[in-house]
C-alpha positions in Angstrom: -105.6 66.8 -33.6 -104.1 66.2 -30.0 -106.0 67.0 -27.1 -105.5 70.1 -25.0 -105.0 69.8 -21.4 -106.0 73.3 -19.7 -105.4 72.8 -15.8 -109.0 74.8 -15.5 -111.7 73.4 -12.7 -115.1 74.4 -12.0 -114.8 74.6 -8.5 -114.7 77.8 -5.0 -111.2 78.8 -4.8 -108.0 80.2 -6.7 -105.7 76.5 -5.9 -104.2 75.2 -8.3 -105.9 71.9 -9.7 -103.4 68.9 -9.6 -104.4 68.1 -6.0 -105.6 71.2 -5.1 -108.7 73.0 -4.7 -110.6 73.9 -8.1 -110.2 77.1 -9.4 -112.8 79.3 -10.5 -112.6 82.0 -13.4 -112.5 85.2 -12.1 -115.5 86.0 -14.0 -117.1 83.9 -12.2 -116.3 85.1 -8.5 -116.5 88.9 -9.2 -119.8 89.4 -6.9 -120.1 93.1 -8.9 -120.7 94.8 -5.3 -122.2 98.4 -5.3 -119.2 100.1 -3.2 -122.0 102.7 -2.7 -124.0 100.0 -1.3 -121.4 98.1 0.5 -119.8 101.2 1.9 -122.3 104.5 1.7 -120.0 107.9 1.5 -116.6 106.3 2.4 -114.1 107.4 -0.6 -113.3 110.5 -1.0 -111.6 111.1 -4.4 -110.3 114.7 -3.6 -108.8 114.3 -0.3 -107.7 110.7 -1.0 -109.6 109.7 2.5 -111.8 106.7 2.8 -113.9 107.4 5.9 -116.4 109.9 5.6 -115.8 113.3 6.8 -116.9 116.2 8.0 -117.2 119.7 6.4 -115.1 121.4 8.8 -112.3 118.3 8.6 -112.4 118.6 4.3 -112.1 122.2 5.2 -109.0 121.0 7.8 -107.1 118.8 5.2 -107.3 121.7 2.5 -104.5 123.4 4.5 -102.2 120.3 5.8 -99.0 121.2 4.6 -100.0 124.4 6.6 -100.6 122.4 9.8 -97.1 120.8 9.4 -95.8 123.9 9.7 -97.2 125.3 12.7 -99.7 127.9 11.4 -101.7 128.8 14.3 -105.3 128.5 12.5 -104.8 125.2 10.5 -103.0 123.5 13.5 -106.0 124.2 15.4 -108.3 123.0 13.3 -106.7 119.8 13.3 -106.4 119.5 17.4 -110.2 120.0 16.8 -110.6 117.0 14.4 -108.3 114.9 17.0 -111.3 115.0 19.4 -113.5 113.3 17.2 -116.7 114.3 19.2 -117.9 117.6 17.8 -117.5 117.6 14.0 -120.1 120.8 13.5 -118.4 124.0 11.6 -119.9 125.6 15.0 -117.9 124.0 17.0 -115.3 125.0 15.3 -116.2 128.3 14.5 -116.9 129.0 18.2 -113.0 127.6 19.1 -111.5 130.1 16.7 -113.2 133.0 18.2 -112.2 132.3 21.6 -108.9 132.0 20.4 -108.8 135.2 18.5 -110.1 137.0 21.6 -107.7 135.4 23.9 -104.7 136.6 21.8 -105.6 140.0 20.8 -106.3 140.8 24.5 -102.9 139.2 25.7 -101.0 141.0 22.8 -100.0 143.6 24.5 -97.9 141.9 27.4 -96.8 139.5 25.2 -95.2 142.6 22.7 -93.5 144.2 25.5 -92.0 140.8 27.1 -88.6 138.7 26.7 -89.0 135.0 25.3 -88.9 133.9 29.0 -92.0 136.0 30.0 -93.5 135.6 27.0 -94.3 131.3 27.9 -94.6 131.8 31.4 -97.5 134.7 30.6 -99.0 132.6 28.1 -99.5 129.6 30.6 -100.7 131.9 33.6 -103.2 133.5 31.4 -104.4 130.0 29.6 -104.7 128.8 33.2 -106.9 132.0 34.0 -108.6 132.1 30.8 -109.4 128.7 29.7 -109.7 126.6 33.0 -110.6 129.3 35.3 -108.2 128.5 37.7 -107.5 131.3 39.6 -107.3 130.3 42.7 -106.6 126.5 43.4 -104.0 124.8 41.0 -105.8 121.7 39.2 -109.6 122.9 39.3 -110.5 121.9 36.3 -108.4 119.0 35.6 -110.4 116.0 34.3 -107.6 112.9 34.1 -110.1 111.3 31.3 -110.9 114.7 29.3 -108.1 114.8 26.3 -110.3 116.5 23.9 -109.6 120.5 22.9 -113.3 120.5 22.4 -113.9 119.9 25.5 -111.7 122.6 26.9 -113.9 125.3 25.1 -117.2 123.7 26.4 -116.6 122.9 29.9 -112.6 124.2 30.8 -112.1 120.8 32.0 -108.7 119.9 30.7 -105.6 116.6 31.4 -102.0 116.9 30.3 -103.0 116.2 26.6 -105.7 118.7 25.8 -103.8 121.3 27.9 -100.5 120.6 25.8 -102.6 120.7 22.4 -104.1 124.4 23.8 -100.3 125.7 24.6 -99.0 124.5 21.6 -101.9 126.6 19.4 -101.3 129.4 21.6 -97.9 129.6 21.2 -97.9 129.5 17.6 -100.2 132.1 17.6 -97.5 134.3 19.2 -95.2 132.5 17.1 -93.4 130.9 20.0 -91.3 127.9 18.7 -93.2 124.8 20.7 -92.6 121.2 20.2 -95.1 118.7 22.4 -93.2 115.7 24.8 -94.5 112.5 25.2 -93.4 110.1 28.1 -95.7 106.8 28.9 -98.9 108.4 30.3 -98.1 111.5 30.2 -97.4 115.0 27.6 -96.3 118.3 28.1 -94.3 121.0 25.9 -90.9 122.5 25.7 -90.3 126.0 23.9 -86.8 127.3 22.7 -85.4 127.6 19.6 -83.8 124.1 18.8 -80.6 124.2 19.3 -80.7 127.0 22.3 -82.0 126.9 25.9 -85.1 125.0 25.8 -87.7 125.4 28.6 -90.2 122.9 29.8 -94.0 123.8 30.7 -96.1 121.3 32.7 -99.3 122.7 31.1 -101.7 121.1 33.9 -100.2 123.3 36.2 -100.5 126.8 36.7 -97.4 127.5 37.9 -95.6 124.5 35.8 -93.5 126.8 33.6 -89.6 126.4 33.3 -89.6 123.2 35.5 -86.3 121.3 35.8 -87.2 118.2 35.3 -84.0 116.2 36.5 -83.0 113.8 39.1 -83.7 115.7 42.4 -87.4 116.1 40.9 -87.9 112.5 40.3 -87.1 111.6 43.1 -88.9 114.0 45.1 -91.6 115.2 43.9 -92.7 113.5 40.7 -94.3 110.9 42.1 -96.7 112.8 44.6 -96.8 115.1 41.3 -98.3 112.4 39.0 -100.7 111.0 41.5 -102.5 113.8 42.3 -103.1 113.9 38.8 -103.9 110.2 38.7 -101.1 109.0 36.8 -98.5 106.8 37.9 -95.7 107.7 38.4 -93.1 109.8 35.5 -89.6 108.3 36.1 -86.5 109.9 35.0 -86.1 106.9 32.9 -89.6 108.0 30.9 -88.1 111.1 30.8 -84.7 110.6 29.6 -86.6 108.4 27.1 -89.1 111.2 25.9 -90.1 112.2 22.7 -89.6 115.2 21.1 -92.2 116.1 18.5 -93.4 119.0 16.1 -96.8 120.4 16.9 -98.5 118.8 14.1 -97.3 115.0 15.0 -98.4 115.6 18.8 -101.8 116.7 17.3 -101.5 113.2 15.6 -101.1 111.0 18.7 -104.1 112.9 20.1 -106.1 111.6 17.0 -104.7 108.2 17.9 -105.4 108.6 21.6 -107.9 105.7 22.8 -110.4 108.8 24.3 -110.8 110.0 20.9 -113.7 109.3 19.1 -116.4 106.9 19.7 -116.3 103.4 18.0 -115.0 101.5 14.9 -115.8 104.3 12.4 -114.1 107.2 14.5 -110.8 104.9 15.2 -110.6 104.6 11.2 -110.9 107.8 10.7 -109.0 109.1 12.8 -106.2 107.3 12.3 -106.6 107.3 8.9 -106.3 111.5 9.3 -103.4 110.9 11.8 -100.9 109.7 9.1 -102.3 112.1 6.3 -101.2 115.0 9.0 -98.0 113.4 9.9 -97.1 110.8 7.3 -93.8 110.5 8.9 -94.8 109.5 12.3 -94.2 105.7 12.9 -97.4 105.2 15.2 -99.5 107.4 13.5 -98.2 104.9 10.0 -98.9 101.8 12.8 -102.3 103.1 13.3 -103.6 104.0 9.5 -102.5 100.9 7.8 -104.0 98.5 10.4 -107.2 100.4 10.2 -107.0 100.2 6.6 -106.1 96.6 6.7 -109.0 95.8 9.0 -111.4 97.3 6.4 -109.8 95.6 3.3 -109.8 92.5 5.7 -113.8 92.5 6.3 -114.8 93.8 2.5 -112.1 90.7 2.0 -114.6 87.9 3.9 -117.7 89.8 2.9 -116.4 88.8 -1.0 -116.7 92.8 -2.3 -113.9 92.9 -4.3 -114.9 96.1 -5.9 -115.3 97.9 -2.8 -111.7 96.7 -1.8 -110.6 97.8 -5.1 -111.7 101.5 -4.9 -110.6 101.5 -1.1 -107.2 101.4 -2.3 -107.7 103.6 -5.6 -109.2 106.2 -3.4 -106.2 106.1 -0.5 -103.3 105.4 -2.4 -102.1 109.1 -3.1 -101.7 109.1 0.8 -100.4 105.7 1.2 -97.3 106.4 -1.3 -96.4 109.9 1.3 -96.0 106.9 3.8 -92.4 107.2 5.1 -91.5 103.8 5.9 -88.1 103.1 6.6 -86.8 99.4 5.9 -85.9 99.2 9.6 -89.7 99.4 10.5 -90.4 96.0 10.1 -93.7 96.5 11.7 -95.0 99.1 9.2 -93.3 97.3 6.3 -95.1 94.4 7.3 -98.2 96.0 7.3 -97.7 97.6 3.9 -96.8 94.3 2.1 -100.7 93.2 3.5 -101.9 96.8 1.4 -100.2 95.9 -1.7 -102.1 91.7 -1.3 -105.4 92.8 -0.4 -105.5 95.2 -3.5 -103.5 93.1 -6.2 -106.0 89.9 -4.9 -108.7 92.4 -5.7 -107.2 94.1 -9.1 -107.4 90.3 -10.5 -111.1 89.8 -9.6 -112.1 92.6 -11.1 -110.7 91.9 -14.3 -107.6 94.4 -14.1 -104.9 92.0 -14.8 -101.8 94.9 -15.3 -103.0 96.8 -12.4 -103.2 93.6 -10.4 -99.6 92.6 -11.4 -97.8 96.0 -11.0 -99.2 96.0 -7.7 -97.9 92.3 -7.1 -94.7 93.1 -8.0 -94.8 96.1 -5.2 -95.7 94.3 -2.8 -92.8 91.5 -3.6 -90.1 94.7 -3.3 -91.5 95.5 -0.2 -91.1 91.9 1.3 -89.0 90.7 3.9 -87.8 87.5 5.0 -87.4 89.1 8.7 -91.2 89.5 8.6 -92.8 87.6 11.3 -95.3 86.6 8.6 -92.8 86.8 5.8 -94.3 83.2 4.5 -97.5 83.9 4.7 -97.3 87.0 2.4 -95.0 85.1 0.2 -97.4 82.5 -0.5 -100.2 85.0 -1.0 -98.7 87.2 -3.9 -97.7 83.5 -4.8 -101.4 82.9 -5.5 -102.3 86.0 -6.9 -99.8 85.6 -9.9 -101.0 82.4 -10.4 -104.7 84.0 -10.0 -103.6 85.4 -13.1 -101.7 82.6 -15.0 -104.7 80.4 -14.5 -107.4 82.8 -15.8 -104.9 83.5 -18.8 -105.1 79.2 -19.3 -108.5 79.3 -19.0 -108.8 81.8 -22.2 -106.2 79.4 -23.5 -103.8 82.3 -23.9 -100.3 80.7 -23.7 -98.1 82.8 -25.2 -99.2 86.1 -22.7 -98.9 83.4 -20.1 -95.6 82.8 -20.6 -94.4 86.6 -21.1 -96.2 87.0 -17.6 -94.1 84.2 -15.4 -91.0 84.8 -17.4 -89.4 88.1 -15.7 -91.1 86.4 -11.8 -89.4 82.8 -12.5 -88.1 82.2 -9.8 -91.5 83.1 -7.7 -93.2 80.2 -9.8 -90.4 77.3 -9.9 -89.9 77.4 -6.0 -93.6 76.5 -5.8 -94.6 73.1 -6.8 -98.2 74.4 -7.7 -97.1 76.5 -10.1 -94.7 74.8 -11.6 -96.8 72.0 -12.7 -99.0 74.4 -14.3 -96.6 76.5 -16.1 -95.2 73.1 -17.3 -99.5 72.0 -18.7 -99.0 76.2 -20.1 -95.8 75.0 -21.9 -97.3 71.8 -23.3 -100.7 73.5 -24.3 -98.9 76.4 -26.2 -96.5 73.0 -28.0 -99.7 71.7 -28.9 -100.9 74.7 -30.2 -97.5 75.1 -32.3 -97.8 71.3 -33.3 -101.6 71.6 -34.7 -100.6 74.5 -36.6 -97.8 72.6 -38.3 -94.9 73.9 -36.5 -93.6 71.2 -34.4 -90.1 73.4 -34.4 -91.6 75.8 -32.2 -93.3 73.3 -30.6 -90.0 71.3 -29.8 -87.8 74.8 -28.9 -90.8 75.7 -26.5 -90.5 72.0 -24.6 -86.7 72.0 -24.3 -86.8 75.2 -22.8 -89.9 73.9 -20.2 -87.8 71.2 -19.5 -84.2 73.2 -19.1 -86.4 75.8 -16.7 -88.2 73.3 -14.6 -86.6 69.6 -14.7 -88.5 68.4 -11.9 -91.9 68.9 -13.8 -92.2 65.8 -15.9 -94.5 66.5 -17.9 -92.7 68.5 -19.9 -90.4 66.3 -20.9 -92.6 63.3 -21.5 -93.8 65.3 -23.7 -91.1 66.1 -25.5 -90.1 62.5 -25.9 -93.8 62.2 -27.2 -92.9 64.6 -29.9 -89.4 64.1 -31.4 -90.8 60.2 -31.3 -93.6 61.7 -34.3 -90.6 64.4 -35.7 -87.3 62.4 -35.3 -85.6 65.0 -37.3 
């Protein structure tokens, strides 16, 4: 009986042997991490989160497609969440009820007034109201203070918190409101789209239906933004603003550096960002490389099983990711989602899982991709994560069904080659100690039509028709 030469090394890491590092069985590197342990509360299998939450933010995501639309209620309990400081249903509660009171009692102007009136008596009266600034313009503005909490508890306010408050406001007198961003800067615009839009500086009491063209950039808008502590809004910013739906400026004030306090609150925060607005390219920028970071320190602290129900748990919210080809950013960073959790899948002993997931990450990759190799040579590894744990069970034939339809992934890597050529030889010997040295032949000519520069294969094919001329 001829020896069989499986390319399997007790050794630390997945290389390939032939030169390489060992390779270890994955068996043998699962660490069988507690993800309860690793990561207490993180994973939440209803709302497809991974950092813990809050009741009232549960509560918050139960009505997100509301949000999107600009209902008043669910909108604001979202701007709440995007302060990231008071997470109490108190908090919250106590918001609401301001709110409520504030509309009811300015109802009845607002019924009997035109469109115009209607924003310019909703930022008077959120001015007197809210930031109890009757009588000097800017007495509660607080550059620093961006969180709608903060405007119920203390009436201090900036351009962002103010701009959040309008835009729930409005909605609650169903005012069509979209928030503008410009490089240090927000405010709102109201109109239908399409019609005569006005603009409202919300850190001003007077700041409705301002003209923000050339004469006011270059007269007032720079003694404008510094007495707000801001420098200075060009028209340049401003021809260059952003336009977005309620919901998505909620977002960016989830991803606002002010928000939250830490590691944990960025995460979580920008994980909620891109659940609210899945479309919006930063908040996509924001969620995936918090995401990342996680599956990149579960990655060095070797808890495979943690990394693999980080991605079981969030995928449902990763796949409403829109992210266009163009975004080479965002794709980039989506290709790293699909490694860290197909590197994982094979660990813990789900070899289909892991390869599916392979295979979605190699669609996704780009050769415009600042780290295009790197990625390549990664999903490289995890396939051949695979092929080696299938040569280690001496399992040939699966091998072989596995590399054939991702050919061309294997033979541009001399690594793999080499060992699908020892995976070819094994399976011949296997053929030839059963007594069927046809198979065994058909299976080395077709090694050695596949992959001519791997020699072994056809050494040992001359080995063979030497023994079975015929």
């Amino acid at each position: 009986m001829r020896r069989q030469w499986v390319c399997v090394v007790a050794g630390a890491s997945l290389v390939a042997c032939q030169g390489g590092e060992a390779w270890t069985p994955v068996k043998q590197r699962d660490t069988l991490d507690d993800p309860q342990q690793v990561r207490p509360n993180y994973g939440n299998a209803k709302t497809h989160t991974w950092w813990p939450l809050a009741e009232p933010e549960v509560a918050a995501l139960d009505h997100v497609d509301q949000a999107r639309t600009g209902e008043m209620y669910s909108l604001l309990a979202f701007a709440l969440v995007a302060s990231g400081d008071h997470r109490d249903s108190a908090t919250y509660a106590s918001a609401q009820e301001q709110i409520e009171k504030f509309i009811a009692e300015l109802k009845p102007t607002m019924d009997a007034a035109d469109d115009w009136h209607k924003g310019y008596e909703l930022n008077r009266a959120m001015h007197r109201v809210f930031f109890k600034a009757e009588k000097t313009d800017l007495a509660g503005y607080d550059l620093n203070q961006a969180h709608l909490t903060g405007i119920f508890q203390t009436g201090k306010y900036n351009c962002l918190s103010s701009a959040l408050l309008y835009a729930v406001l409005a909605r609650g007198f169903s005012i069509p409101v979209r928030g503008v961003l410009v490089p240090t800067h927000a405010f709102i615009e109201i109109g239908e789209t399409g019609k005569k839009v006005l603009e409202v500086e919300t850190t001003s009491n007077t700041g409705f239906d301002w003209v923000h063209d050339e004469r006011f950039y270059k007269e007032g808008a720079a003694n404008w933004s510094s007495s707000r502590g801001l420098r200075p809004v060009t028209l340049d910013d401003y021809q260059h603003r952003e336009i977005m739906a309620p919901h998505r400026l909620v977002a960016h004030a989830m991803l606002d550096a002010r928000a939250g306090d830490g590691e944990a609150d960025r995460g979580r925060l920008s994980e909620l960002a891109a659940v609210l607005a899945p479309e919006d390219p930063e908040a996509q920028k924001f969620a995936l490389g918090a995401i990342i970071n996680e599956a990149n320190d579960l990655y060095e602290k070797k808890a495979w099983r943690t990394i693999v129900k980080l991605f079981d748990t969030v995928g449902p919210n990763l796949s409403k990711l829109s992210v266009p080809t163009s975004d080479t950013e965002n794709a980039q960073r989506m290709c790293w989602v699909h490694y860290y959790h197909a590197q994982a899948l094979v660990i813990v002993a789900r070899p289909a899982d892991a390869i599916t997931t392979m295979d979605e990450g190699l669609k996704c990759l780009d050769p415009k991709f600042p780290e295009y190799e790197k990625l390549h040579k990664n999903f490289l590894w995890v396939l051949m994560d695979q092929l080696l744990e299938m040569m280690h069970q001496k399992n040939y034939a699966a091998a072989l069904e596995l590399i054939r339809p991702r050919f061309a992934l294997c033979k541009a890597d001399t690594q793999c080659a080499d060992n699908l050529g020892i995976i070819y030889q094994n399976q011949a010997v296997r053929h030839e100690n059963n007594g069927d040295w046809r198979a065994a032949k058909a299976g080395l000519q077709e090694c050695v039509k596949l992959l001519p520069d791997v020699k072994l294969c056809a050494d040992e094919l001359r080995d063979l028709e030497s023994r079975h001329p015929h």
